[in-house]
N, C-alpha and C positions, 0 to 999 in steps of 0.2 A: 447557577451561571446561565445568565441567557444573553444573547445577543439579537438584533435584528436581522432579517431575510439576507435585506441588502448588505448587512458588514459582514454576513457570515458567506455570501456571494465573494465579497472583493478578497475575504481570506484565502478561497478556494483558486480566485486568479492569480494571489501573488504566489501559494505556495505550487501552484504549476510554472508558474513563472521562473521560480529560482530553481525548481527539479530542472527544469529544460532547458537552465543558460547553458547549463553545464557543454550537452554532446551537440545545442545546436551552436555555442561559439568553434566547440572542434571542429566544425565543420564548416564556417569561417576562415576558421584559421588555416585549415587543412586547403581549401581553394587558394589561399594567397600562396603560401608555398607552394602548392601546384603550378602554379603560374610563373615562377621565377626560377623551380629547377628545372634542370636542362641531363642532370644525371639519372639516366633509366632504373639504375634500383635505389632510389632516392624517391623516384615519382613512382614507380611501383606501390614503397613502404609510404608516401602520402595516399595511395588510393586505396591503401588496405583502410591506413586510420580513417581514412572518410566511409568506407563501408561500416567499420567499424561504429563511429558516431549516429551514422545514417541510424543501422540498428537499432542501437540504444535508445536514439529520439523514438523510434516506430513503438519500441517498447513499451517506453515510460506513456507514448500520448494512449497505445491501445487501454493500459492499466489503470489510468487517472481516469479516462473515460467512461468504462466497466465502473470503476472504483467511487468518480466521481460526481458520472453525468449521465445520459439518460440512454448508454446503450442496452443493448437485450431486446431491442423493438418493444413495441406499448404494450405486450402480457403483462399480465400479472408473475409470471418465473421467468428465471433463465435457465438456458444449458451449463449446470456446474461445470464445462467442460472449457467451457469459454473462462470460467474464472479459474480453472488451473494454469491455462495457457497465459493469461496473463499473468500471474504469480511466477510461474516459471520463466516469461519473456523476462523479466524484471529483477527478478535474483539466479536465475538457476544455469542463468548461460555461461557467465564468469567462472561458475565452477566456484566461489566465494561459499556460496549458501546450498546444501542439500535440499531438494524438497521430498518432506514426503508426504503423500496425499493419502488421507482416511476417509471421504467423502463419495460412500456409494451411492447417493440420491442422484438421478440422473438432470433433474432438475430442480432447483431450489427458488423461492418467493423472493422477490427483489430488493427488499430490506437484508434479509436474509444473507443475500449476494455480496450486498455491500458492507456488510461487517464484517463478514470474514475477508472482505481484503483489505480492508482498512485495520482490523487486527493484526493482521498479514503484513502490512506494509509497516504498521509502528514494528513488529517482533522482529520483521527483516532487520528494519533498519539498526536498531539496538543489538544487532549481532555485531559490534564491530570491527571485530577480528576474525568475522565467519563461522560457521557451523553449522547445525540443522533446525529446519524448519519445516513439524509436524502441524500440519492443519487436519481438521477432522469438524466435523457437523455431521446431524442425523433429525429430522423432521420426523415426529411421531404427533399423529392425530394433528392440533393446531398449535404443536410446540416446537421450537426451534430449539438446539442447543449448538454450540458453536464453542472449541477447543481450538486455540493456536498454541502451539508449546516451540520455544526457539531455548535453544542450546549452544552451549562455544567458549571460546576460551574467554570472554569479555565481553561482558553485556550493562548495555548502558542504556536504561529507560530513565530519562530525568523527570525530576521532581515536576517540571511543568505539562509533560506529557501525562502524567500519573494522575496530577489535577485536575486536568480535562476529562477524562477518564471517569476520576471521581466525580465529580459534580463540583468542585469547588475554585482553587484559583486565585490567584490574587486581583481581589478586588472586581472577580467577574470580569478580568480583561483575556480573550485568548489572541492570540498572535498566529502567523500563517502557519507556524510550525506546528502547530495543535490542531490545525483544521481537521486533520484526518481524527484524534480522539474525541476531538468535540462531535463528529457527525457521528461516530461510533454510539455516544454518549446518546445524543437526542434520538439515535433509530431505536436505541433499546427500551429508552424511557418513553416512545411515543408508544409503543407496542408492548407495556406493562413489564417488560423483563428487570434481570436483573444481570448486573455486569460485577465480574470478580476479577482483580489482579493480583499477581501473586506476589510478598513483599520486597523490599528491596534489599535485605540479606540473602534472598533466595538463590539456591545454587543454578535454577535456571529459571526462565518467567515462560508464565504462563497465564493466558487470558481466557474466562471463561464469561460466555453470554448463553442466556437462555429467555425467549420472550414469545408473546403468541403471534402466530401471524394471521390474518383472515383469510 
């Protein structure tokens, strides 16, 4: 499965596009009604919601960024500290999703970085009735290895995320909803690794990635 720079570009804008209609309509909508009630704990419970959405937008853009785009400044690693906080801004506020974090390396290599949230972000999301989510990585000599394990009453990783994932697909087309496995897929295979998914009887999923870094 391969794609172009540019189409795997406009996947990366639409699927930030549809994460962020969500809390930045709320916040839209949250301004109109501000505007027309006149009842103090009406406009109150509007200025919560709008704190509330505000949030969520600040969230989902710090983690897409980290996740998606070129934060960490121009080293070669980031502060893992910086990608727990976004994992945590993104699942752990709701109280929805546990995190729990296994990642003593105080710094990790930028490939590195960006798979385990994009791990992260597919296993969040395939909790979809909540539970926990065990991340863990560990860098020995120039090997990376990278564990995301999600747990819960209902987990739902579909056939077209699994595809991405693997390498295959129908017909080599990926759509924006995939964009996160597909980058998953080509960081591991630019960097000789190898990527494991656990099947889809399984009582909990689990991803495993292990690849060199320079």
């Amino acid at each position: 499965m391969t794609i172009s720079p540019v189409d795997f570009a406009s996947l990366l804008c639409s699927r930030l596009c549809h994460d962020l209609l969500s809390p930045v309509g709320a916040l839209n909508n949250g301004i109109e009604l501000l505007a027309d009630e006149h009842d103090p704990e009406m406009r109150q419970r509007c200025l919560e919601l709008l704190s509330e959405s505000a949030r969520a937008s600040a969230n989902k853009l710090k983690f897409f960024r980290l996740a998606f785009g070129a934060a960490g400044g121009f080293g070669e690693t980031v502060d893992s500290r910086e990608a727990r906080a976004a994992i945590e801004g993104l699942f752990g506020e709701n109280g929805r999703v546990k995190i729990g974090w296994l990642v003593e390396e105080s710094v990790l290599p930028k490939p590195a970085i960006k798979v385990l949230l994009n791990l992260s972000l597919l296993a969040g999301d395939a909790l979809v009735r909540g539970g926990t989510l065990d991340i863990g990585a560990e860098h020995a000599a120039d090997t990376i290895e990278i564990v995301v394990r999600g747990e819960g009453p209902r987990i739902i990783l579909d056939a077209e995320l699994r595809n991405a994932l693997s390498g295959g697909g129908d017909q080599g087309i990926v759509t924006p909803r995939a964009a996160a496995a597909y980058l998953v897929r080509a960081l591991v295979e630019e960097n000789g690794g190898t990527l494991q998914v656990s099947p889809p009887d399984a009582p909990i999923l689990l991803f495993g990635a292990a690849f060199r870094v320079r």
